[in-house]
N, C-alpha and C positions, 0 to 999 in steps of 0.2 A: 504494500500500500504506500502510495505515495503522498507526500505533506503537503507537496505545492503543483497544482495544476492550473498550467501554462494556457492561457486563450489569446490568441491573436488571429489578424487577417489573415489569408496567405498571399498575399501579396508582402508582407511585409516579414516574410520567413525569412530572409539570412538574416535580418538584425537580431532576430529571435533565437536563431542558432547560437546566435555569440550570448545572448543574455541567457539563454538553455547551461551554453556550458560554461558560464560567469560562475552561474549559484552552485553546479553542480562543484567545480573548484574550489567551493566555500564550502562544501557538503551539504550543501539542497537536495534533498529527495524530492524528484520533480518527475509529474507526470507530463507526457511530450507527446502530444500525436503520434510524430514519423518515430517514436521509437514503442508506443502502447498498441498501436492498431495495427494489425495484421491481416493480410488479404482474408477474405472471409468473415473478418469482424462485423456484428453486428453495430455501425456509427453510433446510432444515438444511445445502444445499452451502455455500449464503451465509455462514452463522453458522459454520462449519469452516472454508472459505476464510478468513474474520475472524479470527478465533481463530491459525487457524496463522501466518498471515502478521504477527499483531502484537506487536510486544516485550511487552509490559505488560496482562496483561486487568485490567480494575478490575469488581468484584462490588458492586454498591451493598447494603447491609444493609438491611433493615426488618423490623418485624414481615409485612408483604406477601411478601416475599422469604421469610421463614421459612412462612410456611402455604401456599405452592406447593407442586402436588402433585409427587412424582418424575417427572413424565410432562412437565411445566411447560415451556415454552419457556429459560427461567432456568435452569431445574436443568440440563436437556440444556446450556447453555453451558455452566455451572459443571463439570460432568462431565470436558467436553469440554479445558476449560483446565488440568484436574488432570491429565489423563492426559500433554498436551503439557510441561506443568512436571515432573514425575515422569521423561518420557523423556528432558528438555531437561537434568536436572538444574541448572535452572538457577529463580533468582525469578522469576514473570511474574505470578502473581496478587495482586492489592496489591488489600485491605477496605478499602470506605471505608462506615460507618455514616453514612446520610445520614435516616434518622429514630430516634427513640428505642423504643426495646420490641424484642422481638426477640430470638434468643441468635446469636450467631458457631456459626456451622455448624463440628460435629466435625472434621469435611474440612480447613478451615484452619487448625486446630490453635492455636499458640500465635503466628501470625503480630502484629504490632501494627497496629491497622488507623488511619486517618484519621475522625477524627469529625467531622464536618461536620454534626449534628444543628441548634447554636444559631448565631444570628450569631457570639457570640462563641466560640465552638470552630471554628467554618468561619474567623474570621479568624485565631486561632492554627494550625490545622491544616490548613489549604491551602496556603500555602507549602511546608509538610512534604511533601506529598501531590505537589507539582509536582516539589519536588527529586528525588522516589523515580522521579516518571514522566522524568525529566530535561527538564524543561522548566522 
């Protein structure tokens, strides 16, 4: 079981690759798509198994992420992880902005997210971003 599962566009998969194996070199137990789903998988049981099973979902930001339709692979996670944080009453969903353009989805309201946009913001803000995942 994994602690932190990863949502992003795929459009915006190599940034995500490096942030994949940022945490995992800190010791993130992360769940990953291209590394959980295997041909034959069942998508949405996968991505709800993932989801329930992980402390921390992390939503990557992008203007990609925002012009996803509701129907989106993304959106269905994002859905998915509001409803378990709402029941859980508890934080799980932690923003991290990993390109610039784009607005914070009404959904996470006034959350503070990680910006990881510039080198120099990923190096102020990824420590931050570890502490929150507890790694």
């Amino acid at each position: 079981m994994a602690d932190i599962f990863i949502s992003y566009s795929s459009n915006d998969a190599v940034k995500v690759r490096r942030l994949v194996k940022a945490l995992k070199d800190k010791g993130g137990n992360v769940w990953f798509d291209e590394e959980q789903i295997l041909p034959g998988d069942d998508l949405i049981q996968k991505m709800r198994q993932g989801i329930l099973q992980c402390r921390y979902y992390v939503i990557c930001l992008s203007p990609s992420f925002e012009k996803k339709p509701p129907t989106s692979w993304v959106k269905k996670e994002f859905r998915m992880a509001m409803v378990k944080e709402n029941k859980e009453w508890k934080r799980i969903i932690i923003p991290v902005r990993i390109k610039k353009g784009g607005s914070i989805p009404l959904e996470i309201g006034e959350k503070a997210y990680a910006d990881l946009t510039t080198t120099k913001r990923c190096v102020k803000n990824f420590p931050k971003l570890c502490k929150a995942l507890g790694i």
